[in-house]
Steps between C-alpha positions, in 0.01 A plus 500: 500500500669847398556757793529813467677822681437845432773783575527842437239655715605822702430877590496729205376859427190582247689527152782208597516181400557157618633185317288173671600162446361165503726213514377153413603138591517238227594492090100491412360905398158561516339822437516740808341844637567731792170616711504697746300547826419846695353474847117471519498435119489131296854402355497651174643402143833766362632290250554169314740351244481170274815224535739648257430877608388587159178604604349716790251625701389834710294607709364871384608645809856410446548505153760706338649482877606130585689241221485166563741263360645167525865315485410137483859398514463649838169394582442815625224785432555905566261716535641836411307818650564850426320847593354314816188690653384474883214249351766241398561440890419107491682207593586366197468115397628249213286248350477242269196439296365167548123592324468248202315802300769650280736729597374897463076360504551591873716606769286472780651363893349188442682475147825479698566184715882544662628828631738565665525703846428833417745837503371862660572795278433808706468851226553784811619860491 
C-alpha cells in the first residue's frame, strides 16, 4: 500500500509562496491531488494531476496561483503556490485517487482513497 508524506508547509506573508511536497512509497504512480482543509469548513479539492503529469487540474480559486507537477522517477508530487492570500490558510493534504471514474470526471474527497498526513500553511501579515 503506497504512503505518503507531505512537506513544505510553514508561515508565509500574503503575496509569498510556498513549495509543498508529497513524497510517495513504492514504484506504482497513480494520479494524485492536494485538498486542503480550513477549520469549521469540509476538506476541499486545490488540485489534481494524471500519472505522467501531462495533464492537470485547478480549483478556480487557485488557478493561475498554484502548479502542480509530478517527478515519477521520484515518486514525488509538488504543489507549487505563489501570491498566497490569508484564505489559503489550510492544512494541506496529498492524495491519491483511488475512484474507478476517470481521472478529471471528478475530484471530489471521496474520489481520493490514501492521503497522506496533512501540512499547515499559515498566509499572515
Amino acid at each position: 500500500q503506497v504512503q505518503l508524506v507531505e512537506s513544505g508547509g510553514g508561515l508565509v506573508e500574503p503575496g509569498g509562496s510556498l513549495r509543498l511536497s508529497c513524497a510517495a512509497s513504492g514504484r506504482r504512480v497513480y494520479p494524485m491531488g492536494w485538498f486542503r482543509q480550513s477549520p469549521g469548513k469540509e476538506r476541499d479539492f486545490v488540485a489534481a494531476v494524471n500519472l505522467s503529469g501531462s495533464s492537470t487540474i485547478y480549483a478556480d480559486s487557485v488557478k493561475g496561483r498554484f502548479t502542480i507537477s509530478r517527478d515519477n522517477a521520484k515518486n514525488t508530487m509538488y504543489l507549487q503556490m505563489n501570491t498566497l492570500k490569508p484564505e489559503d490558510t489550510a492544512v494541506y493534504y496529498c492524495a491519491v485517487r483511488t475512484a474507478l471514474t476517470a481521472w478529471g470526471t471528478t475530484n471530489s474527497q471521496s474520489d481520493y482513497g490514501i492521503w497522506g498526513q496533512g501540512t499547515q500553511v499559515t498566509v499572515s501579515s
